[in-house]
PDB file of the backbone (N, CA, C, O) and the ligand in Angstrom, with CONECT records:
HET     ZN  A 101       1
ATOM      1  N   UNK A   1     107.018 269.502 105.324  1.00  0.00           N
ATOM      2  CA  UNK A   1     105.907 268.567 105.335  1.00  0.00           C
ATOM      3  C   UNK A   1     104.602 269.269 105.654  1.00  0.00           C
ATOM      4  O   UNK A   1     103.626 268.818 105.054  1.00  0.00           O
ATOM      5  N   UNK A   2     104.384 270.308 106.498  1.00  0.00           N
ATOM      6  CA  UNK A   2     103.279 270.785 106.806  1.00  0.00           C
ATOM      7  C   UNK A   2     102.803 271.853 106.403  1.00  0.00           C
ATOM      8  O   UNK A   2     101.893 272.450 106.978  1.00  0.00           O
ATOM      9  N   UNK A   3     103.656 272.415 104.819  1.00  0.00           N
ATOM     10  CA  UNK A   3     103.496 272.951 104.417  1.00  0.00           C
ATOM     11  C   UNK A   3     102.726 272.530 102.743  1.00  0.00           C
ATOM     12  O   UNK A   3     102.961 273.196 101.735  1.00  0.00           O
ATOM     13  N   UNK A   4     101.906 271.444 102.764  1.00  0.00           N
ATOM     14  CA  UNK A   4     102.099 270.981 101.638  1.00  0.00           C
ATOM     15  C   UNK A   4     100.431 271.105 101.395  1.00  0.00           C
ATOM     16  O   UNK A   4      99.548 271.076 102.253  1.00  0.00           O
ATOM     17  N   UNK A   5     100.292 271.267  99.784  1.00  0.00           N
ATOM     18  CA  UNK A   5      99.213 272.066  99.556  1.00  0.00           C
ATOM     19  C   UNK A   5      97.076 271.643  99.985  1.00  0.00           C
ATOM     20  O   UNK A   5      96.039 272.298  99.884  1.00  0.00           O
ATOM     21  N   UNK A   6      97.553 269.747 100.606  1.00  0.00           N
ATOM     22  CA  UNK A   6      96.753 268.984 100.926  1.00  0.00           C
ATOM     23  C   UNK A   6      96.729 268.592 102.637  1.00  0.00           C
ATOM     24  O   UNK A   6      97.786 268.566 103.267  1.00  0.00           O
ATOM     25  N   UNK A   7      95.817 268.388 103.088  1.00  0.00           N
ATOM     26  CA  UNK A   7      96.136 267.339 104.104  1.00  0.00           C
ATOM     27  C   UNK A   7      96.493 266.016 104.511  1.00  0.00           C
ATOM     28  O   UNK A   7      95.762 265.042 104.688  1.00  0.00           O
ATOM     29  N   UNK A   8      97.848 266.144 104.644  1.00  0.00           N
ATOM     30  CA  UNK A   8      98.465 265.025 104.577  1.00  0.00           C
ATOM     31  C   UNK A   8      98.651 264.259 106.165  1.00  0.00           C
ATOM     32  O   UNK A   8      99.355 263.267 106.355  1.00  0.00           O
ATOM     33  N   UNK A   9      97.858 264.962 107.208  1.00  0.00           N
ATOM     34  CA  UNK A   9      97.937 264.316 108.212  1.00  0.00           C
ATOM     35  C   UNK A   9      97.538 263.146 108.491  1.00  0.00           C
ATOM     36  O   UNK A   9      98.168 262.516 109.341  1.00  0.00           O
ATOM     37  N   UNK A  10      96.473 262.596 107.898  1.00  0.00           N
ATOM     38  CA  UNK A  10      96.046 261.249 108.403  1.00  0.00           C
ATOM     39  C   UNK A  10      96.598 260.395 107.838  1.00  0.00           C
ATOM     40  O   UNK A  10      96.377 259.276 108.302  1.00  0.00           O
ATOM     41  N   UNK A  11      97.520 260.460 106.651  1.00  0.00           N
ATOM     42  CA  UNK A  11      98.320 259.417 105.691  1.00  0.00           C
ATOM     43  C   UNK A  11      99.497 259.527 106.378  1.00  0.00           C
ATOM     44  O   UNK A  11     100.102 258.471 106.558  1.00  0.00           O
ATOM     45  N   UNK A  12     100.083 260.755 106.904  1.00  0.00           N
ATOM     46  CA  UNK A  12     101.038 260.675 107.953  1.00  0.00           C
ATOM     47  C   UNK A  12     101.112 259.779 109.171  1.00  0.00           C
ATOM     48  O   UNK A  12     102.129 259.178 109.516  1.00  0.00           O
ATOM     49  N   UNK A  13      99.951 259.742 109.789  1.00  0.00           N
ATOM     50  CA  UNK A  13      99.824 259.101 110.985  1.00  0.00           C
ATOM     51  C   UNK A  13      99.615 257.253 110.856  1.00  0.00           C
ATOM     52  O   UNK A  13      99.602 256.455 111.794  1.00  0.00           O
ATOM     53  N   UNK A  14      99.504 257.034 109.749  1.00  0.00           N
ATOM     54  CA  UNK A  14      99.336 255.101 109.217  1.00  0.00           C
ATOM     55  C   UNK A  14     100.877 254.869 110.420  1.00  0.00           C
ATOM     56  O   UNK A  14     101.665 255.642 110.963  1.00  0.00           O
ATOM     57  N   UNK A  15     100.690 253.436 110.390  1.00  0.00           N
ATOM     58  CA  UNK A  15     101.787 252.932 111.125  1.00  0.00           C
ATOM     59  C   UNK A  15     103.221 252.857 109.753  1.00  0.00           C
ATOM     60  O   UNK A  15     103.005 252.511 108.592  1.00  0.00           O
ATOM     61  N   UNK A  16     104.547 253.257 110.279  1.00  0.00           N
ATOM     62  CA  UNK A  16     105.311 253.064 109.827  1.00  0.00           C
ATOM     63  C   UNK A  16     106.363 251.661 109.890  1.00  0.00           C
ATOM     64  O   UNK A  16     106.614 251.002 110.899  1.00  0.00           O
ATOM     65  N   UNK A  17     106.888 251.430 108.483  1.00  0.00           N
ATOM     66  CA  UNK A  17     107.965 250.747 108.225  1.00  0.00           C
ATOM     67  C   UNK A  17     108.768 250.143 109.039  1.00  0.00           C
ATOM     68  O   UNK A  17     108.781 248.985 109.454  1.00  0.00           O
ATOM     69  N   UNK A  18     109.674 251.348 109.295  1.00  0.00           N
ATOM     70  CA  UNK A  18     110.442 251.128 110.449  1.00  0.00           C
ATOM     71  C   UNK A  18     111.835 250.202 110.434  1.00  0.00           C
ATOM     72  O   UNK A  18     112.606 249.967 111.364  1.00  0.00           O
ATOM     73  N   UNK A  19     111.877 249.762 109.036  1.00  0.00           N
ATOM     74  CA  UNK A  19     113.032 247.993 108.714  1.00  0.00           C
ATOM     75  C   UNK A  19     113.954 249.730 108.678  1.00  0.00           C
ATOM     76  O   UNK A  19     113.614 250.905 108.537  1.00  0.00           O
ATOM     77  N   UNK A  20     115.500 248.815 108.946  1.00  0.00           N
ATOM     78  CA  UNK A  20     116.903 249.204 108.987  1.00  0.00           C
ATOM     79  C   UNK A  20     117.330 249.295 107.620  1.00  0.00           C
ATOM     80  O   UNK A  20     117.675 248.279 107.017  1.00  0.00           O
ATOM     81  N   UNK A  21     117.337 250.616 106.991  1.00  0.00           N
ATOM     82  CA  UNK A  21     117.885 250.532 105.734  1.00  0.00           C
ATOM     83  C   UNK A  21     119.422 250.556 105.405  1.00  0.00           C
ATOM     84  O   UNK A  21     120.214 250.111 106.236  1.00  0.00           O
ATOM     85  N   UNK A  22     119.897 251.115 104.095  1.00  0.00           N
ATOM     86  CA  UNK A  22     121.741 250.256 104.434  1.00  0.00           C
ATOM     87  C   UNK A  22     121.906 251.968 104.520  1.00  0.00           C
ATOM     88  O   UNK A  22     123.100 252.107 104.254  1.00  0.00           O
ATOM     89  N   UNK A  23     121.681 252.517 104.611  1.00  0.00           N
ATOM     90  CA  UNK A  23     121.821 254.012 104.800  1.00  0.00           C
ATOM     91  C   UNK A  23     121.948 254.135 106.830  1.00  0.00           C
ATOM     92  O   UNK A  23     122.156 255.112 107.549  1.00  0.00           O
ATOM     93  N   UNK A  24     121.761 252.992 107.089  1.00  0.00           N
ATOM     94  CA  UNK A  24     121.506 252.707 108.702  1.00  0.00           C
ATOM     95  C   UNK A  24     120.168 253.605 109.627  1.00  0.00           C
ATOM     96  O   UNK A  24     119.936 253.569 110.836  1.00  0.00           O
ATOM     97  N   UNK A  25     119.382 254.454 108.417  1.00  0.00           N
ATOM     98  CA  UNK A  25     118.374 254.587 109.194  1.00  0.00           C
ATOM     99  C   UNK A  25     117.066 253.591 109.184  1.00  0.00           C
ATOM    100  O   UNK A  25     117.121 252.474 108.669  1.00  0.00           O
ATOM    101  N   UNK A  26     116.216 253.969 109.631  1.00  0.00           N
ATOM    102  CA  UNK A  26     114.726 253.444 109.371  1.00  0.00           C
ATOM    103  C   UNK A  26     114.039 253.332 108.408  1.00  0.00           C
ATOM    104  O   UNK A  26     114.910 253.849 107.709  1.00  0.00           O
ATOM    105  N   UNK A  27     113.357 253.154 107.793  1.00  0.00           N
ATOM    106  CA  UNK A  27     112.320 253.080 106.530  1.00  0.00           C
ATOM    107  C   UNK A  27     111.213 253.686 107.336  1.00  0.00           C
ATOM    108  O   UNK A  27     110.817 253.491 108.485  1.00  0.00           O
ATOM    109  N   UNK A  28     110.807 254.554 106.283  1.00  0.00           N
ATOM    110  CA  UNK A  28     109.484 255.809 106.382  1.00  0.00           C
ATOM    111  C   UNK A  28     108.070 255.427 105.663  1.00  0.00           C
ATOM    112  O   UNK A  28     106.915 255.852 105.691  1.00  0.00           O
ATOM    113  N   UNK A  29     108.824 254.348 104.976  1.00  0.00           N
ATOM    114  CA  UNK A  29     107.631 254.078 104.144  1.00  0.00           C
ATOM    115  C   UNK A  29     105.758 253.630 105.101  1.00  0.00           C
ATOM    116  O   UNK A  29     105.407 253.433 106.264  1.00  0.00           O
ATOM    117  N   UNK A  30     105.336 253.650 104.262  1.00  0.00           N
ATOM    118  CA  UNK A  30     103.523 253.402 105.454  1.00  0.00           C
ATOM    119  C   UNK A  30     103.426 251.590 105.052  1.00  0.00           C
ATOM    120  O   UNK A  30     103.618 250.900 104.051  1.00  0.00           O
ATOM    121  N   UNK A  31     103.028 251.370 106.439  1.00  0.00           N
ATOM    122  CA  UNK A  31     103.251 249.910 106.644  1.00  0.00           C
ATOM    123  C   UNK A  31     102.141 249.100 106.009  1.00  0.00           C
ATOM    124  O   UNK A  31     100.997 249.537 106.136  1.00  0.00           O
ATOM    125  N   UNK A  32     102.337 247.969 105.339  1.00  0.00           N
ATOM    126  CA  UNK A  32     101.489 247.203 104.435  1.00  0.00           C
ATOM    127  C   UNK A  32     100.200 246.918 105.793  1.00  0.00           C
ATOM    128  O   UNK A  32     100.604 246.773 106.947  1.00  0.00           O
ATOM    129  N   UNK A  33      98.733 246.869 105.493  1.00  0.00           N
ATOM    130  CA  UNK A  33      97.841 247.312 106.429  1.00  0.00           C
ATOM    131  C   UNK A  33      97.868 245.629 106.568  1.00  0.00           C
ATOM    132  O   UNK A  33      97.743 244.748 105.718  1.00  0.00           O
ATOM    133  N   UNK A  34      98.133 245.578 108.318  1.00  0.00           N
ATOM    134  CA  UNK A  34      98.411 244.354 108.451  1.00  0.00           C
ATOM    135  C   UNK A  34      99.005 243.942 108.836  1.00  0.00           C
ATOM    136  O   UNK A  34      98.799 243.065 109.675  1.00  0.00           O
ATOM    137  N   UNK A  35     100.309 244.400 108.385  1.00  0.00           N
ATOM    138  CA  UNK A  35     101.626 243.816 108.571  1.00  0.00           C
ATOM    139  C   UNK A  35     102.457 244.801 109.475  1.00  0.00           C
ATOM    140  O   UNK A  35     101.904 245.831 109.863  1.00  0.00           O
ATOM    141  N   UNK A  36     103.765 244.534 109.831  1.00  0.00           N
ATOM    142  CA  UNK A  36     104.360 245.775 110.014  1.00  0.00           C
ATOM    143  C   UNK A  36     105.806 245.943 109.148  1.00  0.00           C
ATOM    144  O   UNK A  36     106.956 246.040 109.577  1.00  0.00           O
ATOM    145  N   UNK A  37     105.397 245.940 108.041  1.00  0.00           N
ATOM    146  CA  UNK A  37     106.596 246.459 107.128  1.00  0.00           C
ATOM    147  C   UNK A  37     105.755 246.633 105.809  1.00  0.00           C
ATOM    148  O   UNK A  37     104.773 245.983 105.451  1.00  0.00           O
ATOM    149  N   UNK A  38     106.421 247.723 105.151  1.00  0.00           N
ATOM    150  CA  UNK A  38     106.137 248.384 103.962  1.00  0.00           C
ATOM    151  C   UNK A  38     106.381 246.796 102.788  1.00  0.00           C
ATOM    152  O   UNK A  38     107.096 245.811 102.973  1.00  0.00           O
ATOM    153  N   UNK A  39     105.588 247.086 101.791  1.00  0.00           N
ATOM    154  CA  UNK A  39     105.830 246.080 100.899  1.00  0.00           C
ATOM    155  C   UNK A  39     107.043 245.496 100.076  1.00  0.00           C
ATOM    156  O   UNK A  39     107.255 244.433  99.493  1.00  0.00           O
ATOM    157  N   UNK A  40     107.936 246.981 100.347  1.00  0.00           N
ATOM    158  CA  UNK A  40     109.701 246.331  99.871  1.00  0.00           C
ATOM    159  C   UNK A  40     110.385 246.054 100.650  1.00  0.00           C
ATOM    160  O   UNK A  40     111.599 246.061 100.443  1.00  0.00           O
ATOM    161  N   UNK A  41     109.739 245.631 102.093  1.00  0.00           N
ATOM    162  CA  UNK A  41     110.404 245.318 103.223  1.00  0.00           C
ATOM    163  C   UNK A  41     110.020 243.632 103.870  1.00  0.00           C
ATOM    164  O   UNK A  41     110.436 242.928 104.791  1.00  0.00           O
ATOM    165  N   UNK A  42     109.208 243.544 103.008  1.00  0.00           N
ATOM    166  CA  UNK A  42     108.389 241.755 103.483  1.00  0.00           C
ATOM    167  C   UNK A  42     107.144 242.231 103.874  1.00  0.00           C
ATOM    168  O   UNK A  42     106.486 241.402 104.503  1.00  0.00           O
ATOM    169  N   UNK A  43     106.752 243.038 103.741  1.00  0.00           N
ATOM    170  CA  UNK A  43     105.018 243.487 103.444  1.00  0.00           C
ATOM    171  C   UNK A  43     104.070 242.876 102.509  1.00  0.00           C
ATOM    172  O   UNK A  43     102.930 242.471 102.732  1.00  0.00           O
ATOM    173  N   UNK A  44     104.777 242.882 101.373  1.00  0.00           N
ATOM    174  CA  UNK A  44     104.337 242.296 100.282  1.00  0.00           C
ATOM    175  C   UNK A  44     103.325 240.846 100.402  1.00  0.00           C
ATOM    176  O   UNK A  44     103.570 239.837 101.063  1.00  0.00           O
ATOM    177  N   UNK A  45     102.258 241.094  99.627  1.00  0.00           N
ATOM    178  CA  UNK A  45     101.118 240.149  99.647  1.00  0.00           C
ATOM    179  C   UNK A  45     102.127 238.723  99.300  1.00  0.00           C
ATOM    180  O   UNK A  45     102.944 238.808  98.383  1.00  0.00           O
ATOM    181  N   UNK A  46     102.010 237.546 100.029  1.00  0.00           N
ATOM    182  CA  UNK A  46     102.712 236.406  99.558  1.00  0.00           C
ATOM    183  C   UNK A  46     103.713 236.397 100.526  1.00  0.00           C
ATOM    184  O   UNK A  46     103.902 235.348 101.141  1.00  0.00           O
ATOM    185  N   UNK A  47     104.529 237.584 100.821  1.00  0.00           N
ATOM    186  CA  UNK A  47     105.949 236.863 101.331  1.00  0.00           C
ATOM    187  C   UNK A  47     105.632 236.589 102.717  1.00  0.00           C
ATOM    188  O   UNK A  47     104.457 236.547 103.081  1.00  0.00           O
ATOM    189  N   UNK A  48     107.036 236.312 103.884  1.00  0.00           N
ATOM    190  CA  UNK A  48     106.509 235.610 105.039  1.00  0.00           C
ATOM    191  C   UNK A  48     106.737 234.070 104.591  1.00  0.00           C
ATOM    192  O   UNK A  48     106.852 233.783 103.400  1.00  0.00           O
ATOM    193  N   UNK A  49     106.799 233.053 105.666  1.00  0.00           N
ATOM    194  CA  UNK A  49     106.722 232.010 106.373  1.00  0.00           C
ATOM    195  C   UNK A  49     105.161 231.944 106.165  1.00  0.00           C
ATOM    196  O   UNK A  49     104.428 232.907 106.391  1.00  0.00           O
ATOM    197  N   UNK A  50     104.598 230.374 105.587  1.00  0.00           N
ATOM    198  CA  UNK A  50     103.178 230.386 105.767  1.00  0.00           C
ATOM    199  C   UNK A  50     102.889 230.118 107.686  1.00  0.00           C
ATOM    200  O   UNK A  50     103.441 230.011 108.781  1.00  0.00           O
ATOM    201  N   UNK A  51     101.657 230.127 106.997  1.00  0.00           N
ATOM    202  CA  UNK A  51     101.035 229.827 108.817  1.00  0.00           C
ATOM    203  C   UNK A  51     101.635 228.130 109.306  1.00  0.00           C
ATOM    204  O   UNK A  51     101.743 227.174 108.538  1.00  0.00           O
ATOM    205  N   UNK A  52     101.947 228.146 110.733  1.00  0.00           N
ATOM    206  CA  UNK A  52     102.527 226.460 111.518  1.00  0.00           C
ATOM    207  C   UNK A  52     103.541 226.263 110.139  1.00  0.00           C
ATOM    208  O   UNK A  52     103.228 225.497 109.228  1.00  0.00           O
ATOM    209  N   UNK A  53     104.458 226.852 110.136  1.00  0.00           N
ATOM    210  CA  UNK A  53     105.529 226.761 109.137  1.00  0.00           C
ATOM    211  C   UNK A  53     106.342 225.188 109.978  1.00  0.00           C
ATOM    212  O   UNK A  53     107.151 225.289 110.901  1.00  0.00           O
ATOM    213  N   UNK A  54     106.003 224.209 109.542  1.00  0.00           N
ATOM    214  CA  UNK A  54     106.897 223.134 110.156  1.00  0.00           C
ATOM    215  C   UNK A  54     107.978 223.075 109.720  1.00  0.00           C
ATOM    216  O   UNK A  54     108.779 222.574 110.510  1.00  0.00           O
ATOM    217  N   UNK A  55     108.441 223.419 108.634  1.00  0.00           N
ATOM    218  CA  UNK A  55     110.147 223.513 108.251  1.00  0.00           C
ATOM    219  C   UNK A  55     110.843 224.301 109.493  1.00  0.00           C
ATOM    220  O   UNK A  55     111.884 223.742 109.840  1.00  0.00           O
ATOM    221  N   UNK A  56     110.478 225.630 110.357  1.00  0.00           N
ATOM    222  CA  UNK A  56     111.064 226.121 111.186  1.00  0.00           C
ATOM    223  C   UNK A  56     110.660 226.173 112.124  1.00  0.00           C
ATOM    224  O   UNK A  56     110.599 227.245 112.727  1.00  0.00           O
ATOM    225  N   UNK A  57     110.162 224.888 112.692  1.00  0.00           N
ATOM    226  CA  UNK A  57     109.742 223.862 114.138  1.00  0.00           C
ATOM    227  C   UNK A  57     110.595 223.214 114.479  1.00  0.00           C
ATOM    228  O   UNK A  57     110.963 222.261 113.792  1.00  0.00           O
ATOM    229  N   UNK A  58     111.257 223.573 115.811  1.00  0.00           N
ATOM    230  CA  UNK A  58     112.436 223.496 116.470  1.00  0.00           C
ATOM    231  C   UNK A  58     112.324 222.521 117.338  1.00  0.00           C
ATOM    232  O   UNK A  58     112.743 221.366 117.259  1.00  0.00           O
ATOM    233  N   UNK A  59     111.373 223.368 118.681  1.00  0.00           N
ATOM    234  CA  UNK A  59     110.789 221.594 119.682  1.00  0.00           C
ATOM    235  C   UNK A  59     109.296 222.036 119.916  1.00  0.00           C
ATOM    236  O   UNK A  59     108.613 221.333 120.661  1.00  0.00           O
ATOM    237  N   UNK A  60     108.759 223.122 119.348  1.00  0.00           N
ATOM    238  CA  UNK A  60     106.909 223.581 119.659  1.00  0.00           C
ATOM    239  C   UNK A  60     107.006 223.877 120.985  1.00  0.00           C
ATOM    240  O   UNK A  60     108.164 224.030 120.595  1.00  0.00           O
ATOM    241  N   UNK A  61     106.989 224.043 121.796  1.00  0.00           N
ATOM    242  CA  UNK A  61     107.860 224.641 122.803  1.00  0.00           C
ATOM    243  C   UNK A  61     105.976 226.089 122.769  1.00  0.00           C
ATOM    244  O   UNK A  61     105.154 226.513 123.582  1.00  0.00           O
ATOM    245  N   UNK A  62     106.255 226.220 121.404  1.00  0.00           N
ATOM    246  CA  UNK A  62     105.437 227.839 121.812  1.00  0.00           C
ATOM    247  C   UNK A  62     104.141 227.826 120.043  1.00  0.00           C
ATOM    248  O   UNK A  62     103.763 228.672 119.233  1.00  0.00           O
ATOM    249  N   UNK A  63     103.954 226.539 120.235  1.00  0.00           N
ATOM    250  CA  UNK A  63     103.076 226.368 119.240  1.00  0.00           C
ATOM    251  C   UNK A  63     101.739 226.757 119.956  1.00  0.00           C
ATOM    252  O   UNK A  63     101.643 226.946 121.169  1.00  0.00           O
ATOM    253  N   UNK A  64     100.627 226.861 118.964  1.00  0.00           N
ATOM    254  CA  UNK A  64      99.481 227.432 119.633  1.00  0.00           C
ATOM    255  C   UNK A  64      98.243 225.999 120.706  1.00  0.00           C
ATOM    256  O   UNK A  64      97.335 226.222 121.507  1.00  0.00           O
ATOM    257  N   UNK A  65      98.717 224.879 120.277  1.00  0.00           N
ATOM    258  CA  UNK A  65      98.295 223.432 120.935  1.00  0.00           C
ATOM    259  C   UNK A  65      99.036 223.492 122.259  1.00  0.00           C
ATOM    260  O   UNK A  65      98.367 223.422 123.290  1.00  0.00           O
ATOM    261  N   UNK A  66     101.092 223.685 122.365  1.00  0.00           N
ATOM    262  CA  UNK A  66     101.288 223.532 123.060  1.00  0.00           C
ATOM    263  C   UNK A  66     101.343 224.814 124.375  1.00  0.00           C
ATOM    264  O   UNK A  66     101.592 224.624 125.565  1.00  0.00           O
ATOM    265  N   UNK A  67     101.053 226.001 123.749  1.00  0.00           N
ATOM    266  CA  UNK A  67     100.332 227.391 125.014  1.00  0.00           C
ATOM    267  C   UNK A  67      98.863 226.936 125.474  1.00  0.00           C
ATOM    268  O   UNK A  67      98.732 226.839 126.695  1.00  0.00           O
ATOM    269  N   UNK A  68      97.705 226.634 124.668  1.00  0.00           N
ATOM    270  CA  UNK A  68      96.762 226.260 125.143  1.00  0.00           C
ATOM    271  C   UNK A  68      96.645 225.027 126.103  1.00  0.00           C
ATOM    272  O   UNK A  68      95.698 224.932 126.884  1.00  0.00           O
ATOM    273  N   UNK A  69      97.664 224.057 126.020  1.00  0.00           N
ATOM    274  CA  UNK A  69      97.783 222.886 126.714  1.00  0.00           C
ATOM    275  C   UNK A  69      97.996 223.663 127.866  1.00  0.00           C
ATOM    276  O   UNK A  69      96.947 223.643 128.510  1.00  0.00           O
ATOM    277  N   UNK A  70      99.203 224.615 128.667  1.00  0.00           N
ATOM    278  CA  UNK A  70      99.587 224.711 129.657  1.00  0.00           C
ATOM    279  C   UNK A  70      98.795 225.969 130.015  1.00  0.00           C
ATOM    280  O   UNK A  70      99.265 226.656 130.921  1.00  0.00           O
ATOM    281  N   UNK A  71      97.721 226.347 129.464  1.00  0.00           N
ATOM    282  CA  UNK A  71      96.622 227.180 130.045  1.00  0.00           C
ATOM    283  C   UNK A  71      95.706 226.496 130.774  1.00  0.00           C
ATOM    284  O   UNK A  71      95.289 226.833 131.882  1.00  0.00           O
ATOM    285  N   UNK A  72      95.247 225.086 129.866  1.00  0.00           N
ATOM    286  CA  UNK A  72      94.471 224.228 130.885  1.00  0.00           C
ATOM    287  C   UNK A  72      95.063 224.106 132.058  1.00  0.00           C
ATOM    288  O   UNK A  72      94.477 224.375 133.107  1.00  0.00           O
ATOM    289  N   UNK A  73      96.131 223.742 132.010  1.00  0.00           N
ATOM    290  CA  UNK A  73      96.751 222.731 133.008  1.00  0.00           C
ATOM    291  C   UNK A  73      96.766 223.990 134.511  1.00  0.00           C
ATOM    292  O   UNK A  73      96.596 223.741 135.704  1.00  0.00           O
ATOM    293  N   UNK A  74      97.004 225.173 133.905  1.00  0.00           N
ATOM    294  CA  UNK A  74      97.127 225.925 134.840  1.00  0.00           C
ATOM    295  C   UNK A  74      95.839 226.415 135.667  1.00  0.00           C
ATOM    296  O   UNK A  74      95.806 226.451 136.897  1.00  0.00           O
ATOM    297  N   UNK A  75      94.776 226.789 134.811  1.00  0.00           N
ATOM    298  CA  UNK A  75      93.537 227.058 135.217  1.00  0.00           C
ATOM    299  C   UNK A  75      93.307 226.037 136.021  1.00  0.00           C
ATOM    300  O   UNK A  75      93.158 226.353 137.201  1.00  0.00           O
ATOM    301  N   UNK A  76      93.220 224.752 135.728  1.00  0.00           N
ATOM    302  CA  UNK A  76      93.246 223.395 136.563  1.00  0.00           C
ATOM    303  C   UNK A  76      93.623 223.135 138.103  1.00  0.00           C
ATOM    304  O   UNK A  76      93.059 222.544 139.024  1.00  0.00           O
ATOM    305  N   UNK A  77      94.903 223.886 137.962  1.00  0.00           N
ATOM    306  CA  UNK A  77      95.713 223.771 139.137  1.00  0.00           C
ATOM    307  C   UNK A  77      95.179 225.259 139.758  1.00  0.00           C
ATOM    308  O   UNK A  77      95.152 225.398 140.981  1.00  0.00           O
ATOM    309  N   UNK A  78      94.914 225.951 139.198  1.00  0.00           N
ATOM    310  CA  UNK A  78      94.241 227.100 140.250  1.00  0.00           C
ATOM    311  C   UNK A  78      93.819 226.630 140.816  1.00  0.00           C
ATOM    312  O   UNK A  78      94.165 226.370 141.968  1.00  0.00           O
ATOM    313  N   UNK A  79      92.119 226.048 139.812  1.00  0.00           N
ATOM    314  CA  UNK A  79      90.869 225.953 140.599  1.00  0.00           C
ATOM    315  C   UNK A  79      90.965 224.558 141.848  1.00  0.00           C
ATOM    316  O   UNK A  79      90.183 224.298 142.762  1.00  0.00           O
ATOM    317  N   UNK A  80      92.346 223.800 141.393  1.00  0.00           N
ATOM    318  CA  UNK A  80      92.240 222.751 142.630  1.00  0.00           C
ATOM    319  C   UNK A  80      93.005 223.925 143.774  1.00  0.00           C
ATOM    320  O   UNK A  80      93.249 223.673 144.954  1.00  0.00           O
ATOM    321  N   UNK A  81      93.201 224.832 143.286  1.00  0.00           N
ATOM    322  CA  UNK A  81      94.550 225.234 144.841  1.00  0.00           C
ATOM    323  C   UNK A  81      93.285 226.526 145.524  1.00  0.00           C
ATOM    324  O   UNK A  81      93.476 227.031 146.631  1.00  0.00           O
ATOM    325  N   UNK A  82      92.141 226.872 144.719  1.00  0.00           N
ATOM    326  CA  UNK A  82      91.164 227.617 145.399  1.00  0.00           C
ATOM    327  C   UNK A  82      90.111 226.632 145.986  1.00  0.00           C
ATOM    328  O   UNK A  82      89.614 226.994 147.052  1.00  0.00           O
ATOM    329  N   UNK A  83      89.715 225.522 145.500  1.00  0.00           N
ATOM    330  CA  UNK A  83      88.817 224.506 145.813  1.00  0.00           C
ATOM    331  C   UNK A  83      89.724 223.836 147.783  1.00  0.00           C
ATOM    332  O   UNK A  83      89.096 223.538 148.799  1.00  0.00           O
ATOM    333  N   UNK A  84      91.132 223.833 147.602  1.00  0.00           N
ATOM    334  CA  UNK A  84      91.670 223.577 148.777  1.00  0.00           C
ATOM    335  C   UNK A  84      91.861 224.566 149.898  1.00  0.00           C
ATOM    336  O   UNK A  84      92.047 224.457 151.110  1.00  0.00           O
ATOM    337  N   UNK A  85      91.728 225.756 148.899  1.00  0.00           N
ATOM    338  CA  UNK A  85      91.653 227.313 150.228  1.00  0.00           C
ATOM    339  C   UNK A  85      90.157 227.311 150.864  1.00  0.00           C
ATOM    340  O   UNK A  85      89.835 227.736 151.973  1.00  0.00           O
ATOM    341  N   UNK A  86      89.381 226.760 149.937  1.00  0.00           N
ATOM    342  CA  UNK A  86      87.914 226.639 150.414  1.00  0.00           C
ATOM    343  C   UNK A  86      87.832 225.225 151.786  1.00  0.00           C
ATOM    344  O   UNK A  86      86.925 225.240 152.617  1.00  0.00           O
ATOM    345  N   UNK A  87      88.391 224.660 151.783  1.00  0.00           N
ATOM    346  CA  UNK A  87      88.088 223.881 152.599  1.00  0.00           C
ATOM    347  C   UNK A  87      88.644 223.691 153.691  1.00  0.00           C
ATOM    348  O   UNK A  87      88.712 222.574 154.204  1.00  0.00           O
ATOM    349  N   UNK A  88      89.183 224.879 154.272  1.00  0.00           N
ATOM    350  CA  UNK A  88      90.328 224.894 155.327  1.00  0.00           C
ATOM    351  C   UNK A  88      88.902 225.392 156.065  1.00  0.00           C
ATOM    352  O   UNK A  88      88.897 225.694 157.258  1.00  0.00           O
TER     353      UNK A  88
HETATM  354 ZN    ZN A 101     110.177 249.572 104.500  1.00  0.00          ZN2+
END
């Protein structure tokens, strides 16, 4: 590899592939920019689950409404549990 007649270091260094091939190693391929798998690996422009895929909504549990909900709630409960350290 480092013998090769260009510089191939910075195309070397892209993030890699990395999917389990049936050969049982890794994939070498350079990862679709973006993504983290090469384009014959589900890289590919199109593939993927669209975005809030509701077909594979289980209980939302970890939807982006229901993390932001329990961020309020928490910030909330700080500022009442520092507002009560203040008044001792
Ligand atoms: Zn791959």
């Amino acid at each position: 590899m480092s013998n090769h007649i260009r510089n191939t270091a910075p195309m070397l260094a892209s993030p890699r592939c990395g999917a389990k091939t049936r050969c049982g190693g890794a994939c070498r391929s350079r990862a679709v920019h973006g993504k983290k798998r090469c384009r014959v690996h589900g890289g590919a422009q199109g593939s993927g689950a669209p975005r809030a895929n509701q077909n594979a909504r289980k209980h939302g549990l970890f939807t982006r409404d229901a993390i932001a909900e329990r961020r309020q709630v928490r910030e909330l409960l700080e500022e009442a549990r520092k507002l009560l350290e203040g008044m001792k």
